[in-house]
Wavefront OBJ file of the C-alpha trace (Angstrom):
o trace
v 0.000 0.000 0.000
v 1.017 3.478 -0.569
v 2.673 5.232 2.580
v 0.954 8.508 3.691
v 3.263 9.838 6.263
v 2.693 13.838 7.569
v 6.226 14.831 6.750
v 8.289 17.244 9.274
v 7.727 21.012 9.665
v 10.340 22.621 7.091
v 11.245 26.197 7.172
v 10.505 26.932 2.952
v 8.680 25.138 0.474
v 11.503 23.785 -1.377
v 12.434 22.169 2.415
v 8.861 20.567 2.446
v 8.725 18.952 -0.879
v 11.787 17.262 0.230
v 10.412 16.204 3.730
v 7.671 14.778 2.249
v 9.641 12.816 -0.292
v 11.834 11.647 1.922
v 8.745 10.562 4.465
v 7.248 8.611 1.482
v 10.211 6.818 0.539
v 13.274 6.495 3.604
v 13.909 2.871 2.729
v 15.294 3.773 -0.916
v 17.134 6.831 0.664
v 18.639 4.216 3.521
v 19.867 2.294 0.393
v 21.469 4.537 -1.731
v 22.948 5.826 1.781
v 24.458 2.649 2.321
v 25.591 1.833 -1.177
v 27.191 5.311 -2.155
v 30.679 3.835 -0.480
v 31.210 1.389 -2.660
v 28.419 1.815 -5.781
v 29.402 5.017 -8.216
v 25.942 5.469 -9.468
v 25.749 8.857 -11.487
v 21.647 7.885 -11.174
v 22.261 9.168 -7.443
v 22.525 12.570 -8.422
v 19.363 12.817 -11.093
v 20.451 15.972 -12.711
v 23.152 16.978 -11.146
v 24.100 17.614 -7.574
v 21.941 20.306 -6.641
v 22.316 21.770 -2.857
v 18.827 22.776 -2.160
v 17.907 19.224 -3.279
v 20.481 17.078 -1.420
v 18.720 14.973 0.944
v 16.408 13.917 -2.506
v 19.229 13.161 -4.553
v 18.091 8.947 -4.327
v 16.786 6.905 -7.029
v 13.249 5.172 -6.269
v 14.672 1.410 -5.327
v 11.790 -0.861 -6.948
v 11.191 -4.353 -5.688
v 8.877 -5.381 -8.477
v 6.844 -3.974 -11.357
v 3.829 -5.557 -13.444
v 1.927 -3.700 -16.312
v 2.073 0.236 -15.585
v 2.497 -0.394 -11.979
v 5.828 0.176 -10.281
v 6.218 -1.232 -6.365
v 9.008 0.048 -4.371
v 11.217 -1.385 -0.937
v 8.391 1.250 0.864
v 5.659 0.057 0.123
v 4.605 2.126 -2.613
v 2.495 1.759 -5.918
v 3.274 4.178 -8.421
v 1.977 4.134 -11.819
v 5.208 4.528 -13.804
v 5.759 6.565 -16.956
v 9.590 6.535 -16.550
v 8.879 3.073 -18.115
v 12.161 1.772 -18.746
v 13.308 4.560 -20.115
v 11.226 4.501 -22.542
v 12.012 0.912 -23.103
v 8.459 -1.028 -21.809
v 6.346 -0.426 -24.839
v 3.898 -3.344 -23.161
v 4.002 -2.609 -19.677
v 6.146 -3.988 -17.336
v 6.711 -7.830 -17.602
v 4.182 -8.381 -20.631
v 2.904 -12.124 -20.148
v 4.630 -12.899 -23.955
v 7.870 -11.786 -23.312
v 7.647 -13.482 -19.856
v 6.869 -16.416 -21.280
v 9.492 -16.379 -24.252
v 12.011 -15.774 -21.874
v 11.217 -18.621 -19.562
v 11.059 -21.084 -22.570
v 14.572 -20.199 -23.515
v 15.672 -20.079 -20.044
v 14.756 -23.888 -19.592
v 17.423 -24.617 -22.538
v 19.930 -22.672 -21.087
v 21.776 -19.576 -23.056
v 24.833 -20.683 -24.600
v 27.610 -17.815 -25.659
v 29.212 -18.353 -28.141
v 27.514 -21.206 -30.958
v 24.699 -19.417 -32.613
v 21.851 -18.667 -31.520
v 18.819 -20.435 -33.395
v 17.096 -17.361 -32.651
v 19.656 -15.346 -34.228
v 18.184 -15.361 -38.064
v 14.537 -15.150 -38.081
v 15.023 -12.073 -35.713
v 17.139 -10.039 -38.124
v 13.984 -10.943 -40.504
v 11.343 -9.742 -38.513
v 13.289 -6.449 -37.565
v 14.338 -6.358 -41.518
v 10.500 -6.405 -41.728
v 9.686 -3.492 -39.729
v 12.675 -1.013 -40.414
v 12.317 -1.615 -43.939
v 15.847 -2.286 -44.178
v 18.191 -4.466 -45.861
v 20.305 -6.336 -43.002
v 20.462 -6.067 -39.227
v 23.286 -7.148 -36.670
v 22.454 -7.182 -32.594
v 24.863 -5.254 -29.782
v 24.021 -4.734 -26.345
v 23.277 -1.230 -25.451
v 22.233 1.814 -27.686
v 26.177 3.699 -26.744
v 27.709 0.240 -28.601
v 25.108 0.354 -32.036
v 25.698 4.171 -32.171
v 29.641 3.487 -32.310
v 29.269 0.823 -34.832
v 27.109 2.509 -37.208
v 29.549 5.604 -37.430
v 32.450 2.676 -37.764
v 30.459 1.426 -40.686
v 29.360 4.490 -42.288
v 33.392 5.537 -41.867
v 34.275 2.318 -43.656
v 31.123 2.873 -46.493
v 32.464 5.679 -47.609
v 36.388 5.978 -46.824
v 35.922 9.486 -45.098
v 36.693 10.486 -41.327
v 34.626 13.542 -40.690
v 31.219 12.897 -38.840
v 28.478 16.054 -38.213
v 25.738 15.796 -35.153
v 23.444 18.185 -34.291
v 22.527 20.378 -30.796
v 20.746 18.436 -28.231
v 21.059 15.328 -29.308
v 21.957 12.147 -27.212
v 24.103 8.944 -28.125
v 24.924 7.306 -25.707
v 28.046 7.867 -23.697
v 30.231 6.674 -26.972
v 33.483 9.402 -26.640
v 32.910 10.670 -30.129
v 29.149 11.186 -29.809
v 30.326 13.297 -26.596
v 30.988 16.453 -28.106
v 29.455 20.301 -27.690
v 30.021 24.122 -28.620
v 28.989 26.177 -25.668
v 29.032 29.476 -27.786
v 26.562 27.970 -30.067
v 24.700 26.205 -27.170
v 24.585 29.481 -25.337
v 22.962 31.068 -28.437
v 20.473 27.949 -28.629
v 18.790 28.830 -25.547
v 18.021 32.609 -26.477
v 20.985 34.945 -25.530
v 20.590 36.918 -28.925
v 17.222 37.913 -27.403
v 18.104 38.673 -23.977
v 21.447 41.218 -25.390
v 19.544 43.377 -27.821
v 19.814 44.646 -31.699
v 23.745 44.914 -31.478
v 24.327 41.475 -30.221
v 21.576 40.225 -33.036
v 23.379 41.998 -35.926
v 26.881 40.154 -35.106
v 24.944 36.593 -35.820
v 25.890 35.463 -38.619
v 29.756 35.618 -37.592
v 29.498 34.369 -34.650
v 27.926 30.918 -36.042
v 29.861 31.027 -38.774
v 33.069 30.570 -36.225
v 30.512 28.041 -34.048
v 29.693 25.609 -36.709
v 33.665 24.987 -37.464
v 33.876 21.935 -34.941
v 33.252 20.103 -31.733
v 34.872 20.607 -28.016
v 34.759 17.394 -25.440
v 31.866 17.436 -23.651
v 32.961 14.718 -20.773
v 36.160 15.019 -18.273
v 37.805 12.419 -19.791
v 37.052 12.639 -23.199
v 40.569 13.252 -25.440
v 40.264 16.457 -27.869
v 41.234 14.213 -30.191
v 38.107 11.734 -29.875
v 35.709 14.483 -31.101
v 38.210 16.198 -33.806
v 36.753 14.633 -36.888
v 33.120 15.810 -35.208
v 31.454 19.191 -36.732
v 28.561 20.093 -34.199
v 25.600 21.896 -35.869
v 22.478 23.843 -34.462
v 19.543 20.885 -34.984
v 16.769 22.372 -36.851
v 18.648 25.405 -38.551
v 18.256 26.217 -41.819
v 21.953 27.561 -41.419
v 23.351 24.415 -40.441
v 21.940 23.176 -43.707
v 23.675 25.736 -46.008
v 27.027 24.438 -43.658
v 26.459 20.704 -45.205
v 25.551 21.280 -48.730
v 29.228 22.628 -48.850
v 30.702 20.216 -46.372
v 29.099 16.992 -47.481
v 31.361 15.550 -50.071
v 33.655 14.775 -47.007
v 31.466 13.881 -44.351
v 31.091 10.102 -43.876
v 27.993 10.111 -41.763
v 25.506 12.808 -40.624
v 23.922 11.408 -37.242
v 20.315 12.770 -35.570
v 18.521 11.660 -33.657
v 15.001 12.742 -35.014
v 13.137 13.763 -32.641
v 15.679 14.658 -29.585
v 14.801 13.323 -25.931
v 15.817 16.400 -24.476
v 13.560 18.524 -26.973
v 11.179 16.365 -28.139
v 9.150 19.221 -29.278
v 11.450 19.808 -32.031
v 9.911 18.042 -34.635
v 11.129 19.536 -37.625
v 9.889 17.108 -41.189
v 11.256 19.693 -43.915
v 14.531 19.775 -42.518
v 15.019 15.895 -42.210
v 13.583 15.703 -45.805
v 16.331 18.397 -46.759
v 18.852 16.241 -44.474
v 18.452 13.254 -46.706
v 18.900 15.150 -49.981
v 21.769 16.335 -49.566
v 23.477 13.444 -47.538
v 21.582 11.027 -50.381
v 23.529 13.437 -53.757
v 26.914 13.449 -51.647
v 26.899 9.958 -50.871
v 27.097 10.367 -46.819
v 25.625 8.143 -44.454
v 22.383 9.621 -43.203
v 21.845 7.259 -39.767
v 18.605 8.093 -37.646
v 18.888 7.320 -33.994
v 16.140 5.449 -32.780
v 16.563 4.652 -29.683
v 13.751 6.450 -28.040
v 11.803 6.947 -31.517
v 11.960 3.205 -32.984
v 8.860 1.589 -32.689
v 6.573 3.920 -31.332
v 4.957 6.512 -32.935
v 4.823 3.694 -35.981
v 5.965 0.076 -36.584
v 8.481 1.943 -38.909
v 9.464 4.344 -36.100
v 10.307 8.147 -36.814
v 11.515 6.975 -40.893
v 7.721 6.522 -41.285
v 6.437 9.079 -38.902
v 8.298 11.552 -41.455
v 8.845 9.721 -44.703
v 12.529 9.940 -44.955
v 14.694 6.754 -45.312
v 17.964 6.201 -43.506
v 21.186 4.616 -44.744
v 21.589 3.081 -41.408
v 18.946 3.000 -38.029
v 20.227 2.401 -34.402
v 17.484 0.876 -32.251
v 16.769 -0.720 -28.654
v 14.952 0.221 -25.505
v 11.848 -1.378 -27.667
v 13.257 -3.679 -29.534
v 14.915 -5.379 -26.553
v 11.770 -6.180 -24.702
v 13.140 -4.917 -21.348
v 16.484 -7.213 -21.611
v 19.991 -5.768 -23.131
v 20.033 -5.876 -26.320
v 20.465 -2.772 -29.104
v 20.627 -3.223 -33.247
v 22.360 -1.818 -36.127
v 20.168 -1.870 -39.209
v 20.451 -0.782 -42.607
v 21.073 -0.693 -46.387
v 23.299 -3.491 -48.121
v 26.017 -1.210 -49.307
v 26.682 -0.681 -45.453
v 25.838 -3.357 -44.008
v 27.848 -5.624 -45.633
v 31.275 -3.907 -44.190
v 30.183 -5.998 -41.318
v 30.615 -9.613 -42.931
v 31.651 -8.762 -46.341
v 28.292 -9.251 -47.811
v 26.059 -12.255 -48.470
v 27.151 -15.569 -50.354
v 25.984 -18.877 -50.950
v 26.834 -21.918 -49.855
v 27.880 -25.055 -53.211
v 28.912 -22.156 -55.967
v 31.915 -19.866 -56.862
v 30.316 -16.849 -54.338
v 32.429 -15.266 -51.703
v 32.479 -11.436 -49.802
v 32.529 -9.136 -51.797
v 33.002 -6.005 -49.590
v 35.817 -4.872 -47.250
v 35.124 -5.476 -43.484
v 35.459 -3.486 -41.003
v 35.599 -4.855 -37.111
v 32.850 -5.647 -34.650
v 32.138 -8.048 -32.056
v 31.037 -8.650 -28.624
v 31.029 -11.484 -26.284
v 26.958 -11.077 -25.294
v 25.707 -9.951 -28.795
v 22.880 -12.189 -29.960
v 22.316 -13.198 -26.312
v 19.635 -16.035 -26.561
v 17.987 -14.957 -23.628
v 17.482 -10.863 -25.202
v 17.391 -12.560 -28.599
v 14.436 -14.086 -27.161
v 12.733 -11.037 -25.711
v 13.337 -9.408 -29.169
v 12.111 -12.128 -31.107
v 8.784 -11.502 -29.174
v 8.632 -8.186 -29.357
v 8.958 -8.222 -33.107
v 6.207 -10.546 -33.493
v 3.290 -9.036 -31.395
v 4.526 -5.642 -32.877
v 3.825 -6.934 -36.556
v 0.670 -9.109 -35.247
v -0.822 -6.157 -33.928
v 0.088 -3.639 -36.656
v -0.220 -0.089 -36.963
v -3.540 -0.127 -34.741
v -1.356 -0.708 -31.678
v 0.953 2.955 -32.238
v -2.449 4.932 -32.841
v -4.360 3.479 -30.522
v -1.496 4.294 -28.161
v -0.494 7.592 -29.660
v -4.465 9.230 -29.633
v -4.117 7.994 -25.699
v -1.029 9.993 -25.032
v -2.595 12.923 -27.028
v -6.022 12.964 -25.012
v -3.847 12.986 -21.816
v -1.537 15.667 -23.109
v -4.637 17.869 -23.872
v -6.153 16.791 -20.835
v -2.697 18.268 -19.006
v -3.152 21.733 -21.276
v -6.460 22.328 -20.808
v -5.936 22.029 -16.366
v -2.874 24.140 -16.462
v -4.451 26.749 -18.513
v -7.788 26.625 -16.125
v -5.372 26.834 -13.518
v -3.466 29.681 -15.065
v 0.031 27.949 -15.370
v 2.408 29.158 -18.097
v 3.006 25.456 -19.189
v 2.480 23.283 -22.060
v 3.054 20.195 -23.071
v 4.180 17.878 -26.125
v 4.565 14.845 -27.124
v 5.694 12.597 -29.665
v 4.069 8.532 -30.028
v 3.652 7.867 -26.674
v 6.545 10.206 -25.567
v 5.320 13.105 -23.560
v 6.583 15.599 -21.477
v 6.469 19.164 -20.547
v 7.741 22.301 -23.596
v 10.032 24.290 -22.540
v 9.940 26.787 -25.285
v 6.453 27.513 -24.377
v 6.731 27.198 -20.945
v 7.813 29.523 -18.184
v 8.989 27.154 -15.563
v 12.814 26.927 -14.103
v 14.932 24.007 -13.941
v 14.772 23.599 -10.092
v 10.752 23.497 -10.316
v 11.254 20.747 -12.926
v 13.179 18.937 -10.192
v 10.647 19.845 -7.438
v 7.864 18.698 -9.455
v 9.215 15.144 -10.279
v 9.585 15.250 -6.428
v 5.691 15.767 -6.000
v 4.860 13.310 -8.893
v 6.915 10.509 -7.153
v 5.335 11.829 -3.607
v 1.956 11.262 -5.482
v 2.014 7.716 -6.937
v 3.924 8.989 -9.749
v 7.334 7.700 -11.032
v 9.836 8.943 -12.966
v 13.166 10.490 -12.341
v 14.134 13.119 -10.574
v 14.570 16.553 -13.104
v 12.239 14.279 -15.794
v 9.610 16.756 -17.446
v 7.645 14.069 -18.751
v 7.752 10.331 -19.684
v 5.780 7.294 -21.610
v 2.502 5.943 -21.912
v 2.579 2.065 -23.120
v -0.239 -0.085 -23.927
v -0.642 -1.319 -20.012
v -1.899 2.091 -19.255
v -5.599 2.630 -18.643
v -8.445 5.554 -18.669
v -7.581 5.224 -13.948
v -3.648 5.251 -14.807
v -4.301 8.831 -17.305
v -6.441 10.158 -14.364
v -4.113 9.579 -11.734
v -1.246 10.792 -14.299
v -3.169 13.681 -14.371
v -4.361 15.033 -11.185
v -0.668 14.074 -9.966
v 0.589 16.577 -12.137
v -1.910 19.017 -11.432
v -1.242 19.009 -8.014
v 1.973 19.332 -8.095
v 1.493 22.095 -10.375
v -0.527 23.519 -8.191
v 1.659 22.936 -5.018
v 4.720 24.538 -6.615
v 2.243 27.827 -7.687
v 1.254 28.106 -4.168
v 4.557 28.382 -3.141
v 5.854 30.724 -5.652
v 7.778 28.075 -7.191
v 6.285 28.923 -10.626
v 4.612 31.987 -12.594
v 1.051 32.199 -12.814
v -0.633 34.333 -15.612
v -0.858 36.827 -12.436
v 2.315 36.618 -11.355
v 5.751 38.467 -13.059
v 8.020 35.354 -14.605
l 1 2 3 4 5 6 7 8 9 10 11 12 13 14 15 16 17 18 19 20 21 22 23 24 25 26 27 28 29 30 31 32 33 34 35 36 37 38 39 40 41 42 43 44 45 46 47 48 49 50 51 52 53 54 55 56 57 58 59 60 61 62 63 64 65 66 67 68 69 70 71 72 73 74 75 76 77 78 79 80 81 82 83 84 85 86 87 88 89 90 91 92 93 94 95 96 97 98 99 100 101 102 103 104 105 106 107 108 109 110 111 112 113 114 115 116 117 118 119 120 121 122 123 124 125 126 127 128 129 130 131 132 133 134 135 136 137 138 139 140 141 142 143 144 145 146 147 148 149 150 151 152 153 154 155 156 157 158 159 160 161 162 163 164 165 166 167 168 169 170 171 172 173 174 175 176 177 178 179 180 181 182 183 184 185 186 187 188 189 190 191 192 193 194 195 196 197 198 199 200 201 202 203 204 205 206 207 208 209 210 211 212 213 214 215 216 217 218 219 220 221 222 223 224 225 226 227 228 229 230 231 232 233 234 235 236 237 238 239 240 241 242 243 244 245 246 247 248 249 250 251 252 253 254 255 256 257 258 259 260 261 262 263 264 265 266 267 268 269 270 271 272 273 274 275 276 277 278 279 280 281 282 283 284 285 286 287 288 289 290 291 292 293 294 295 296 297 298 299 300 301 302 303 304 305 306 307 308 309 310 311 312 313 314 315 316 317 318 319 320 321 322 323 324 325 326 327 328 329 330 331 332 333 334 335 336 337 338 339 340 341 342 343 344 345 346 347 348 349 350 351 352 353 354 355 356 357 358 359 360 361 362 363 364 365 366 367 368 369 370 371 372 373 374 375 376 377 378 379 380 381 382 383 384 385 386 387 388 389 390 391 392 393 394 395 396 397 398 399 400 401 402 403 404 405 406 407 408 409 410 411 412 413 414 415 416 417 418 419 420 421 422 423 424 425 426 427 428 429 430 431 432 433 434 435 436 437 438 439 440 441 442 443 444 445 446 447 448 449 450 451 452 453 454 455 456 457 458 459 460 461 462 463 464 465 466 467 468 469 470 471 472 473 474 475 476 477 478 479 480 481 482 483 484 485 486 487 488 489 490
């Protein structure tokens, strides 16, 4: 049962969001208390260590989960919409993954023969990515590394360009920024006036040049061949038609996790001309995207085919397990290209290297396997009927925050929703503070999250309680000054 404990008098509101987070939940704080020693867990510190927030900075501890429902060491139910991560398109243990896993578990899960899983799962995900061939890694970081290996080998050029915003995975030369062009990103032109607005055009012309480490850690020399461009910029566009002849790879990931309401179709259609007449690799990143708003993922959403797709989260079926799909001409730098077996055939292409002991685990080939077949049994029908639920509850969220007179809005994309920060006047710390109150109100996600995932579990009582948790906490954080009203100076 959920705990409902009075939490502690606290001298300011920020003080009493966190008393009553930490009265709901003080056997996941005892544990990350006890584990910090010896555990380095960067999911300890949400968004960053944040001082007014210290005695929150925990991660839930869950104990078990089934369909949208999350159950914690505490006690409490939450109905989850961090989901995986965006990984538990079904729910949480879906009764036909469960029971593919168990089946393969009773054969045990070999490493190293083949898999006999191993083939007709390439086929199913050849079916639904519309592409040529498929290979399996573990994690999204590792598919993300190999595609750029293979798009470097396609086409026999170095140079790589990826866009603002965008996340790959923790990959070193994915793990590049430009603060000048990031601090012009988040509106300093308007903030310094006419004179600072007339110098544009220099200023990104000496921003879109290349790439800084973004990590400690990171060599300068990891991120060298990397040109960083301004996603969604009809500047960064002029920057590739004269760059592209010796870029091996342009990388995006279509519709960003960190600004999902960037959705921009005429530049991704622009994107693949010009990558398609230089002969760069145009890869899509579809990690979060892949699956979900269609069987075809964002490709379909927006009608532009990819050279090469990265998936997982989805595809995995809650258990490690990432892909690398695309066309032949790439593809086939992994084995050197298909041949036959009793006849003169042999590779044909140059290979490049990749391996990994736990690719084509049986036990996530298993899961996958699954997951590929209930997504093509069920079709198209099973994105809309989920995406037209995630839009009724994000107009459901709009309509109570304007009633309420909140300055925030929300978007979504598929079954991806969270709150818009270009239309929204709400700071970073009362992002945190509100993930605080969602958690504190049968709500889970992470700590700093603005928003999460609906999956096919989720019901007309799990949207309602989605809903009035956020409008509480809404409400809380307006009561306490924590936010603008329409009434109140941002």
């Amino acid at each position: 049962m959920n705990r409902h404990v009075s939490p502690p008098q606290a001298a300011t509101p920020v003080e009493a969001i966190v008393a009553g987070f930490n009265a709901r939940t003080p056997g996941s704080k005892r544990l990350a208390a006890e584990g910090r020693v010896h555990l380095a867990d960067k999911s300890s510190i949400g968004p960053g260590f944040i001082r007014p927030l210290k005695e929150a900075l925990y991660p839930i501890v869950a104990e078990r989960a089934e369909g949208p429902f999350l159950h914690d060491v505490d006690g409490n139910r939450y109905v989850d919409i961090l989901m995986g991560l965006g990984t538990s398109l079904f729910g949480h243990n879906p009764g036909f993954i469960r029971e593919a896993v168990q089946e393969r578990l009773e054969k045990g899960f070999p490493i190293g023969p083949q898999s006999e899983l191993a083939g007709e799962t390439a086929e199913l995900f050849c079916r639904l990515t519309g592409m040529d061939r498929v290979t399996f890694s573990n994690t999204g970081s590792e598919a993300v590394m190999t595609a750029l290996r293979i798009a470097r080998a396609a086409t026999g050029r170095n140079t790589v360009a990826i866009f603002t915003n965008s996340y790959h995975g923790h990959f070193d030369s994915t793990l590049a920024t430009a603060p000048r062009l990031e601090y012009l990103r988040r509106g300093a032109l308007r903030r310094h006036g006419a004179a600072f607005r007339l110098a544009r055009p220099l200023l990104e012309r000496l921003m879109f040049t290349g790439a800084r480490p973004y990590a400690r850690g990171t060599p300068r020399g990891m991120v060298r061949d990397v040109i960083l461009l301004d996603y969604a910029n009809p500047r960064s566009l002029d920057i590739l038609r004269r760059r592209a002849g010796k870029l091996a790879a342009v990388l995006v990931e279509p519709v960003q996790s960190r600004c999902p309401e960037i959705q921009p179709r005429e530049f991704l259609h622009t994107l693949r001309d010009i990558t398609a007449a230089s002969g760069t690799a145009l890869i899509f990143d579809e990690m979060v995207t892949g699956f979900r708003a269609a069987p075809g993922g964002a490709q379909e959403h927006f009608g532009v085919e990819a050279d090469l797709a990265t998936y997982g989260k989805i595809a995995g079926g809650g258990l490690p397990l990432s892909l690398i799909a695309g066309r032949g001409r790439f593809m086939d730098h992994v084995d050197g290209g298909a041949w036959s077996f009793g006849d003169a055939s042999a590779p044909q292409v140059p290979t490049t290297f990749f391996a990994g002991t736990y690719c084509r685990h049986p036990l996530a080939l298993a899961a996958a396997r699954a997951t590929a077949r209930h997504l093509l049994e069920q079709g198209p029908a099973l994105q809309e009927g989920l995406n037209a639920r995630t839009q009724a509850l994000v107009s459901r969220l709009e309509a109570q925050a304007q009633a309420d007179g909140l300055p925030v809005q929300f978007t979504r994309f598929g079954s991806f929703f969270a709150i818009d920060l270009s239309r929204s006047r709400i700071a970073p710390q009362s992002v945190a503070l509100l993930s605080l109150l969602l958690l504190t109100r049968g709500v889970h996600l992470r700590l700093g999250d603005r928003g999460g995932f609906l999956s096919t579990a989720h019901g007309e009582a799990e949207t309602d309680h989605i809903l009035a948790a956020f409008t509480e906490g809404l409400g809380t954080l307006a009561e306490s000054g924590l936010i603008a009203t329409e009434r109140t100076p941002a």
